[in-house]
FILUM-995055 format. One line per 3 residues: number of its first residue (from 0); for each residue x, y, z negated of C-alpha. Coordinates in Angstrom, 1 decimal. Last residue first. Example, Ala and Ser with C-alpha at 12.3 -4.5 7.8 and 13.67 -1.06 7.14 Angstrom:
REM FILUM-995055
1 = 13.7/-1.1/-7.1; 12.3/-4.5/-7.8
REM end
This chain:
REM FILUM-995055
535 = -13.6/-6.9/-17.6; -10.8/-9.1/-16.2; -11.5/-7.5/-12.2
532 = -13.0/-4.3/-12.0; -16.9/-2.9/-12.8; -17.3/0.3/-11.7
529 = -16.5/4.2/-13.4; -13.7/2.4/-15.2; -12.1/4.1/-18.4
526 = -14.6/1.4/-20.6; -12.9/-1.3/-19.5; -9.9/-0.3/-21.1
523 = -7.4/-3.6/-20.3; -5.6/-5.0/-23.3; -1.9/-5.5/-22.9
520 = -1.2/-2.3/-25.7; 2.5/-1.8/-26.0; 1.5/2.4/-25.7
517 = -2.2/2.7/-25.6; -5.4/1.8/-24.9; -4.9/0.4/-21.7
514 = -5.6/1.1/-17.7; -4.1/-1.9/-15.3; -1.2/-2.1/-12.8
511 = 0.4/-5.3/-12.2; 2.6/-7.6/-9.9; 4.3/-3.7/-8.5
508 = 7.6/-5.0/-6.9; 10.9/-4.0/-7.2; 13.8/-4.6/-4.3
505 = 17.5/-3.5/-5.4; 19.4/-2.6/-2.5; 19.5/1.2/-3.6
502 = 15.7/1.7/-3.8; 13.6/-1.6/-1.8; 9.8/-0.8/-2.4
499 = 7.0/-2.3/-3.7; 3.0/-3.3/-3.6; 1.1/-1.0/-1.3
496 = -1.9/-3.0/-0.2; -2.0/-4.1/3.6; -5.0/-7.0/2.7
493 = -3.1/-10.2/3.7; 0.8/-9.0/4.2; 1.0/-7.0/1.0
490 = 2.8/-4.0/2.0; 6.5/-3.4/1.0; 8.2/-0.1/1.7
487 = 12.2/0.1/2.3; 15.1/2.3/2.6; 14.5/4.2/-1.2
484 = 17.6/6.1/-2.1; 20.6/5.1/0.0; 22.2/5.4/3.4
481 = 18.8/5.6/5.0; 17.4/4.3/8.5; 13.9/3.5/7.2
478 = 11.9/0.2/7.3; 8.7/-0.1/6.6; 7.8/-3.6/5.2
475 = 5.3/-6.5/5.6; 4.9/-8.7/2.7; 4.4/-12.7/2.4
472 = 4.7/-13.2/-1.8; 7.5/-15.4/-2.9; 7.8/-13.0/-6.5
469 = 11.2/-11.4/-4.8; 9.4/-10.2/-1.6; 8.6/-12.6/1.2
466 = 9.4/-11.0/4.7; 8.2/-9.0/7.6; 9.9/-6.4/9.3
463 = 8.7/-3.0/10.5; 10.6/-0.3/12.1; 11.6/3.5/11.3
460 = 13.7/5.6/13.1; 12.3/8.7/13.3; 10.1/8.9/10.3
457 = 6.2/8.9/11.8; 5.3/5.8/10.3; 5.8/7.1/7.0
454 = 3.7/10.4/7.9; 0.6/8.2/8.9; 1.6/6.5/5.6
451 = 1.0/10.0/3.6; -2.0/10.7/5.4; -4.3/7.8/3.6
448 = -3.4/9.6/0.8; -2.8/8.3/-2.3; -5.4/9.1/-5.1
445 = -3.3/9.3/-8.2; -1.8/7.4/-11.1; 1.9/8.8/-11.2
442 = 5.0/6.5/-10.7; 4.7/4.5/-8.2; 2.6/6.0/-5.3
439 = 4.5/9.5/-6.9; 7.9/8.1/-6.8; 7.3/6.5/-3.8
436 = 6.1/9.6/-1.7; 9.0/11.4/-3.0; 11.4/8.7/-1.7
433 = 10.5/9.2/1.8; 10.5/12.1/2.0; 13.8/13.0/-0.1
430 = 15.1/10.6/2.7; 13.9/12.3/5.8; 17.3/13.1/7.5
427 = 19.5/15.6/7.1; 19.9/15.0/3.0; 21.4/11.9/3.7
424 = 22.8/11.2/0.4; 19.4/11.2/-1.3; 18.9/11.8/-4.9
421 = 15.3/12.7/-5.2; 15.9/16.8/-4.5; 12.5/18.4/-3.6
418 = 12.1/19.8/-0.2; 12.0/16.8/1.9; 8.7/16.8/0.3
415 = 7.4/20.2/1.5; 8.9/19.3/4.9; 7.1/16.3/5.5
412 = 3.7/17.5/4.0; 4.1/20.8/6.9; 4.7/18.1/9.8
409 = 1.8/15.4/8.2; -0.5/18.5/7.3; -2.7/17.5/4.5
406 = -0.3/19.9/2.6; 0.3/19.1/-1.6; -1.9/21.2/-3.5
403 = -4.5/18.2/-4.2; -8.2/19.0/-4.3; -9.5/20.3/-7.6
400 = -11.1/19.5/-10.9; -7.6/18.8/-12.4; -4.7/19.5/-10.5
397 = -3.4/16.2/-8.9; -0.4/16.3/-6.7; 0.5/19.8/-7.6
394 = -0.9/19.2/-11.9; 1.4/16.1/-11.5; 4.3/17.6/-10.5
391 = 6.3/16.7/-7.2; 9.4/15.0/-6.7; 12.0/13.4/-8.3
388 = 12.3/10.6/-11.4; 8.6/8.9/-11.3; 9.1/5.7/-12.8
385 = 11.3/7.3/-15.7; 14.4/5.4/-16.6; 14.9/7.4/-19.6
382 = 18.6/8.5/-21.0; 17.5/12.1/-20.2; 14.0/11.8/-21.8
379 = 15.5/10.6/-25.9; 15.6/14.2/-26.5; 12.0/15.0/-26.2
376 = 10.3/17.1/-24.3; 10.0/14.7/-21.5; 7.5/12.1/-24.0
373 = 9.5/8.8/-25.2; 7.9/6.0/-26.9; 10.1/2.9/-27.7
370 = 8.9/-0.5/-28.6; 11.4/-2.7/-30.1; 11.9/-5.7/-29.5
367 = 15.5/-4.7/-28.5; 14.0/-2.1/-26.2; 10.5/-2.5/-25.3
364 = 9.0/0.2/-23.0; 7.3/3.4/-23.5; 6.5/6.4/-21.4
361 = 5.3/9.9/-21.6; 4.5/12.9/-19.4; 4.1/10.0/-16.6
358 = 1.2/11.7/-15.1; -1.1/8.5/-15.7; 0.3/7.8/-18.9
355 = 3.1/5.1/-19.3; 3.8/1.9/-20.0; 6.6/-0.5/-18.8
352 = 6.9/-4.4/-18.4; 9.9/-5.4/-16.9; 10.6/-8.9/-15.0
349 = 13.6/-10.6/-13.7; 17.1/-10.3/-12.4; 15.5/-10.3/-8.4
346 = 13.0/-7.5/-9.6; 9.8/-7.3/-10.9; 7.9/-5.0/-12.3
343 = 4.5/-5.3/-14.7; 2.9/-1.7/-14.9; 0.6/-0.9/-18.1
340 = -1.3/2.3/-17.8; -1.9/4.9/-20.6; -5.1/7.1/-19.7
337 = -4.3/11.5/-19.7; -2.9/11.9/-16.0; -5.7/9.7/-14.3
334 = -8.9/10.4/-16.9; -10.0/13.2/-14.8; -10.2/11.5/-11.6
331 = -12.6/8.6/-12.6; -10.5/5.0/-12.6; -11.6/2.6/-9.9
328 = -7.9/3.5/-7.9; -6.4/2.2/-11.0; -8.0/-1.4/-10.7
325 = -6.0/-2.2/-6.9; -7.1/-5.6/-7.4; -10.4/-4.3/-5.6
322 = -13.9/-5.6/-6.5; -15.5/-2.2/-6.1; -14.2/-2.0/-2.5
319 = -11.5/0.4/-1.7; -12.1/2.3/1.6; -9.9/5.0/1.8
316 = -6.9/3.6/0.5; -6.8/0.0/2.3; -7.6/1.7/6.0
313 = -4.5/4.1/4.9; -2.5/0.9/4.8; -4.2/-0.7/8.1
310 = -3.0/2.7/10.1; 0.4/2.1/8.5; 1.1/-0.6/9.9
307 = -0.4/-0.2/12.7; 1.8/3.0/13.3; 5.0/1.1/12.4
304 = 4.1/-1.2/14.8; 3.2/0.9/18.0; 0.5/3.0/18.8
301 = -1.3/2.3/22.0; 0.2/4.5/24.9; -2.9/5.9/26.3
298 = -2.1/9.8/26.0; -3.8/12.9/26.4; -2.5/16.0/24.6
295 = -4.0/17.1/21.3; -1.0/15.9/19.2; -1.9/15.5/15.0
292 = -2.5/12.2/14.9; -0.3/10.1/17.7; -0.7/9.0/21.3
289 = -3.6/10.9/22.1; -7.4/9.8/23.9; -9.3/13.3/24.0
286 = -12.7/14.1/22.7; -14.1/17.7/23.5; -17.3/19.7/22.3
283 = -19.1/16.6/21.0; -22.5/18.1/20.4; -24.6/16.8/17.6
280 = -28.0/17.4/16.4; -30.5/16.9/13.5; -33.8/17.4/12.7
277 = -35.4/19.9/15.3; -39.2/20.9/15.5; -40.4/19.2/18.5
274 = -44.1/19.2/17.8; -43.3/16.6/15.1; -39.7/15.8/14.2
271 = -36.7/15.7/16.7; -33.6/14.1/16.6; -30.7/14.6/18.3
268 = -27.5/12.8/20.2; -24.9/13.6/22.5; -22.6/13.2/25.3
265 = -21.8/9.4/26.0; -20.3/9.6/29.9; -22.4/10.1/32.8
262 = -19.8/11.6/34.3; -22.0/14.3/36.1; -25.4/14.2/33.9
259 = -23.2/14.2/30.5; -25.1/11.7/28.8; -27.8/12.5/25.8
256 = -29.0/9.4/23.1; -32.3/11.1/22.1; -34.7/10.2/19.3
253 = -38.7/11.9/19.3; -41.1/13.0/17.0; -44.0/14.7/19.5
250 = -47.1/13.8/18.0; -47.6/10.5/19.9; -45.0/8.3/17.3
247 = -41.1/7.9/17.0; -40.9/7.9/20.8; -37.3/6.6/22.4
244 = -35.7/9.2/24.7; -32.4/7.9/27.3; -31.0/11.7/28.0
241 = -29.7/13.9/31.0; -27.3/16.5/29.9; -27.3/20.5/29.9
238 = -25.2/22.7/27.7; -26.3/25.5/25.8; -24.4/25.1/22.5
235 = -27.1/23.0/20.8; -27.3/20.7/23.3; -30.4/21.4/26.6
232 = -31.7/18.3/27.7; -32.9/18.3/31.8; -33.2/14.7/33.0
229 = -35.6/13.0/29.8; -35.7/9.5/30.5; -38.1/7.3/28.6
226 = -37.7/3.9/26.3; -41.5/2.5/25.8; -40.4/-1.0/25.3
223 = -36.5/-1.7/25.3; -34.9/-2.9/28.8; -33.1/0.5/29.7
220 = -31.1/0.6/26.4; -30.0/-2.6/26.7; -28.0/-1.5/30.0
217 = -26.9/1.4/28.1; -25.4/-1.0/25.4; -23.9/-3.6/28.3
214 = -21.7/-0.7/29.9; -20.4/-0.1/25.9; -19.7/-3.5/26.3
211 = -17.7/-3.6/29.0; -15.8/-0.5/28.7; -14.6/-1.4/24.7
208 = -16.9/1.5/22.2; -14.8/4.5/21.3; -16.4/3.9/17.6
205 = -18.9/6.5/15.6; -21.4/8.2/18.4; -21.8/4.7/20.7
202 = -21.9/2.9/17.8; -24.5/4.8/15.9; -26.5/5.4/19.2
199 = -26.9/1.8/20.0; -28.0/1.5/16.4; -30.9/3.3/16.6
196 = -32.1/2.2/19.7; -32.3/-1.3/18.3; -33.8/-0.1/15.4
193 = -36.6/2.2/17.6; -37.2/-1.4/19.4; -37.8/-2.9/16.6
190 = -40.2/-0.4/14.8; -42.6/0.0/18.2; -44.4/3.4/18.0
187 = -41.9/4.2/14.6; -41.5/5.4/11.4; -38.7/3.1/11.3
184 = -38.1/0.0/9.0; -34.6/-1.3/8.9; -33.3/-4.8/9.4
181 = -30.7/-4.3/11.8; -29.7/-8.6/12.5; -32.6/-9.9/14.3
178 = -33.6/-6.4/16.1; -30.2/-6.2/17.2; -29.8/-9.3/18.3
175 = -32.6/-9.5/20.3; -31.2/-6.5/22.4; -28.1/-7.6/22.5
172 = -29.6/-11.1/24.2; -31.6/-9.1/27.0; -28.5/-7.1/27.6
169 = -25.9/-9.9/27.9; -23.0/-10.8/26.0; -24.0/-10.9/22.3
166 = -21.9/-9.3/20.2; -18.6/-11.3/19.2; -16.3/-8.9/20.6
163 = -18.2/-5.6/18.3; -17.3/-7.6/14.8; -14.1/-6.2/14.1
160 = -16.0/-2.4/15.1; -18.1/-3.1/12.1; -21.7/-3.8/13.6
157 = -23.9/-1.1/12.1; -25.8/-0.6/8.9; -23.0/0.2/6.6
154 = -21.8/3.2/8.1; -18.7/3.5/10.7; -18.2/6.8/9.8
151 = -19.5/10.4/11.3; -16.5/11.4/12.3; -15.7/14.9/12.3
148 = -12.2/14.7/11.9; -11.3/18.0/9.7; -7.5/16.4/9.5
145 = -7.0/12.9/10.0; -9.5/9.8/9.8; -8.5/5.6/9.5
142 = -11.7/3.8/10.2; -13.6/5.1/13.2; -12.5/2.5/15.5
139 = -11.3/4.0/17.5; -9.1/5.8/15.0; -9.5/8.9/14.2
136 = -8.2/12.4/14.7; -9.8/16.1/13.5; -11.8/19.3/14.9
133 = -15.2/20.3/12.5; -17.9/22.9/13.9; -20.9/23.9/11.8
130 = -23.8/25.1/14.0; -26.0/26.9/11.1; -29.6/26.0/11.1
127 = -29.6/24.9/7.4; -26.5/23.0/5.9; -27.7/22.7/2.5
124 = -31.4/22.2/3.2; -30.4/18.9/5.4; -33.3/18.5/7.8
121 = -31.7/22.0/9.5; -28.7/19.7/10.7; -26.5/21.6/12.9
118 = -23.2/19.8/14.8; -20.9/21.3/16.6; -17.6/18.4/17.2
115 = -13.9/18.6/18.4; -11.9/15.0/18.7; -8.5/14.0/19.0
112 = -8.8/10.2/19.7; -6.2/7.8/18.6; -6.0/4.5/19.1
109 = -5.8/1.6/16.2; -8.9/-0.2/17.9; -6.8/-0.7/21.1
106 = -8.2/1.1/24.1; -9.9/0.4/27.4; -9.7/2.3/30.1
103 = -12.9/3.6/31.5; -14.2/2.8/34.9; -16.3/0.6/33.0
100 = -18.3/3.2/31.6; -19.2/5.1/34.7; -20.6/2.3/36.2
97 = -22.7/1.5/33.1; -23.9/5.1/32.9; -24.8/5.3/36.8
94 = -27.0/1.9/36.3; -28.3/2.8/32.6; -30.1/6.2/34.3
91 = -31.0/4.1/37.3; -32.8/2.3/34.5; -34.2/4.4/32.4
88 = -35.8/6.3/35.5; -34.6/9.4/37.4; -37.2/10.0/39.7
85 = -35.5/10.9/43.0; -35.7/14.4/44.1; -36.4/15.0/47.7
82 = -34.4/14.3/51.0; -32.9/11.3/48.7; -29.1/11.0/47.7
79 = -28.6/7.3/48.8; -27.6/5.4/45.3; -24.7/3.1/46.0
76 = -23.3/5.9/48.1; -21.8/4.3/52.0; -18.3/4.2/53.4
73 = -18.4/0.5/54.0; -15.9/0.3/51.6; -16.6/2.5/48.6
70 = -20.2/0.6/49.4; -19.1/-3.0/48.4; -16.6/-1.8/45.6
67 = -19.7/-0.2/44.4; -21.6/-3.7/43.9; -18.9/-5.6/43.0
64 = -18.5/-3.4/40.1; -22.4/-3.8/39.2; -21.7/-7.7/39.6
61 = -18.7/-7.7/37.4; -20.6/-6.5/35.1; -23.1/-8.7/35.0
58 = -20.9/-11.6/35.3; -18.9/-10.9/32.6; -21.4/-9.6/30.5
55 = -22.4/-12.7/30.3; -26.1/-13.3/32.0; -29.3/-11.8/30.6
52 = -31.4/-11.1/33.6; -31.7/-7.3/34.1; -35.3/-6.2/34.3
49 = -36.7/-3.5/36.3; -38.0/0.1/35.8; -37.4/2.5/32.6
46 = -40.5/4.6/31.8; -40.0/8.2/33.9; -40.3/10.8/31.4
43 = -41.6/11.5/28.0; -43.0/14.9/26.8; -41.4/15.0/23.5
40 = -39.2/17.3/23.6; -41.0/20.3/26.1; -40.3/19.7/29.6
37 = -37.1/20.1/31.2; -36.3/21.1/34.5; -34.8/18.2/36.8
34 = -30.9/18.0/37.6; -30.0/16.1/41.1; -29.6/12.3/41.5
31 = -27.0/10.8/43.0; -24.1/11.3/40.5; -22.9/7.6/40.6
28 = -22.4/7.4/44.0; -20.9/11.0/44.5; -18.2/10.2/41.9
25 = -17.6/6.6/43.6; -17.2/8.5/47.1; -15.0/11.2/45.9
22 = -12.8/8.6/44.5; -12.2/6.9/47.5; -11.3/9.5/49.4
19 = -12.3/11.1/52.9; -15.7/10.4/53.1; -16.9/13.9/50.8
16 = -20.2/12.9/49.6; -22.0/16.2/48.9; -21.0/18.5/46.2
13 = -20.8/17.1/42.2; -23.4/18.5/39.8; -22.1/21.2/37.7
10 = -19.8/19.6/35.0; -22.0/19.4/31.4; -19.5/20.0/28.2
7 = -19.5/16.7/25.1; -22.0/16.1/22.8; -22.5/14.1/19.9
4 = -25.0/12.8/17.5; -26.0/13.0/13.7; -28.6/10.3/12.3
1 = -25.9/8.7/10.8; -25.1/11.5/8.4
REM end
């Protein structure tokens, strides 16, 4: 759904240039130029006019803030409202936008943004003409999603947001960049500069892009071949913004990247097939910096430790590559509570191997060299050490052929597990929580939620320590403020993977996980995997 864009509410344009304040004078220089009527989509606008000389964005943009320091203090706009409308060109466009974007504070990558989005896609039969609306939190990166985020993804053609520092530092150079490095083919008047454009509005619609560069992209923008300005674009819901409009060809197929004409922030995007006819559009109703998933009030306070921590774990869940260690997570759905699973732990007296199937109805282990099956019918299931003891079922956490019954709330998944008795002394607290959401990681073979850290992290209390676990690995731990039960986590320091926990004092950690054939079996069964895994 790259092709979707966002929108955000128009603000009438300001009043005149009110000398009395700072601010009013900075809002009035960089609204300038009064709404135009719009012509049909497709009719293009003002070309853009000048050239920026590609120096580091450094300079540059220090330059352009130089440039309405100047004025704030001689009292004067930056752009002169005219007696008569101004042409709004590409560049003056990429000027007010720029200014606008570095007056923005700049946020860490793990930041929060609450977000509300209308979106319509009639290219897509499925979702027809209908405005669909989705509200949820991500990351600034776009990564790590919460609720009905509408995020569009970071999507494999773009820059990840890792690589956004090492982009190119001037327009010009971003431009040629671009066109090196974003290899697609468009249906296009001029191919390479419809990928650059392209692109811009992927990272401007899926990350909260840094100030400077973001300042940088709309300066790009302005420099491409045949880029337009369209000063009166009406969103889907009715609201007004001035747009940067790149041609697909001469019968009317065009791409928008849409400002909010007062802020000039990043409102929308759409595109538009022959004669107009509409493809796909995006209107970002609100967007809000917060302190934490699940608030809706602005906040800049980056997230703390615990919070990274956890950020990067639910980054591991949701985007496991095909080569992952992490073989169970390859497994197809329906085979998880049915397919026998071999689990080498360790602790500080040695090692264990212990099988069991995926919802841990049954489980084996070697006693006396002997192996011993036991099912939780049987007799011999009190004096079992099961790996999940307390907590959930399986058919709650993973009913078959449907989504998980368990809340994707983080306050309403807290209190469901706090519910169910794990053993905990400190039943006031969040220990059953806590120790739920091991026994199932541990014990079940399931799709862990990338919300069940975010609830972690959100345990009063908790901090983060690093340390090497019992088999000398570097691992990063949550700490909780527990009496007993489960009072540590253990992540994998180099990729964030969950890998064991401390439970009465006594640390455990996960070495291996991999699907069998059977009870005492140490073969894996490639043939459960949907992909190819590693030692098949």
């Amino acid at each position: 759904m790259d092709e979707i864009g966002m929108f955000t509410a128009l603000r009438p344009r300001p009043e005149p240039l009110d000398v009395s304040g700072a601010r009013d004078r900075l809002a009035s220089a960089i609204a300038g130029t009064p709404v135009q009527r719009r012509a049909p989509r497709g009719t293009l606008f003002a070309a853009a006019g000048g050239l920026v000389a590609a120096r580091a964005r450094l300079a540059w943009t220090l330059g352009l803030s130089v440039a309405v320091a100047a004025a704030l203090v001689a009292g004067v706009m930056v752009a002169v409202q005219p007696s008569s409308p101004a042409v709004l060109t590409a560049q003056l466009l990429a000027d007010r936008a720029s200014a606008a974007a570095l007056a923005q504070p700049a946020v860490s990558p793990g930041q929060w943004v609450y977000r509300v989005l209308d979106w319509k896609a009639p290219v897509f039969r499925k979702a027809g003409s209908t405005v669909h609306t989705q509200a949820g939190w991500e990351t600034a990166d776009g990564l790590v999603t919460y609720g009905n985020a509408g995020t569009l993804g970071a999507g494999g053609d773009l820059p990840s947001y890792s690589q956004l520092e090492s982009l190119p530092s001037s327009p010009a150079a971003l431009d040629a960049y671009l066109e090196r490095t974003q290899g697609k083919t468009y249906p296009a008047l001029d191919p390479q500069a419809m990928s650059v454009f392209v692109t811009i509005r992927g990272m401007l619609e899926n990350y909260v892009v840094p100030p400077a560069l973001q300042a940088e992209m709309y300066q790009a923008l302005a420099l491409l071949p045949g880029v337009a300005v369209d000063s009166h674009v009406t969103a889907i819901d009715g609201r007004v913004g001035v747009a940067f409009v790149m041609p697909h060809d001469s019968r009317g197929s065009v791409s928008e990247i849409i400002l909010n004409p007062s802020t000039y922030a990043f409102m929308a995007d759409a595109m538009f097939g022959d004669h107009g006819t509409l493809n796909i559009e995006e209107a970002v109703v609100e967007q809000v910096i917060v302190g934490a998933p699940g608030s809706t009030q602005p906040d800049l306070t980056p997230p703390g430790p615990a919070e990274l921590l956890a950020e990067q774990a639910a980054r591991g869940v949701e985007s496991i590559p095909d080569d992952s260690t992490n073989a169970l997570a390859l497994l197809p759905s329906q085979a998880y509570g049915a397919t026998w699973v071999l689990r080498q732990l360790r602790t500080a007296t040695g090692s264990q191997t212990v099988w069991a199937t995926g919802d841990d109805s049954q489980q084996a282990s070697y006693v006396d060299g002997t192996l011993a099956v036991c099912a939780r019918t049987a007799a011999c299931a009190a004096s079992t050490r099961w790996l999940m003891p307390a907590g959930p079922g399986y058919s709650i956490v993973m009913p078959q052929d449907a989504p998980s019954k368990l809340p994707s709330s983080i306050p309403q998944l807290l209190a469901t597990l706090n519910s169910y008795s794990t053993g905990c002394a400190d039943v006031a607290g969040d220990c059953n929580a806590v120790n739920a959401i091991v026994n199932m990681a541990f014990g079940y073979v399931t799709q862990i939620g990338g919300s069940w850290f975010l609830l972690l992290a959100s345990i009063p209390g908790v901090t983060v320590a690093h340390l090497t676990d019992v088999t000398g690995q570097a691992d990063i731990a949550l700490r909780f403020p527990f009496r007993d039960g489960v009072t540590e986590i253990l992540f994998k320091a180099s990729d964030y993977a969950l890998v064991g926990y401390v439970r009465d004092g006594v640390q455990t950690v996960l070495t291996k996980a991999i699907a069998v054939t059977g009870p005492g079996s140490l073969k894996q069964r490639c043939e459960s995997y949907q992909v190819p895994v590693p030692g098949c």
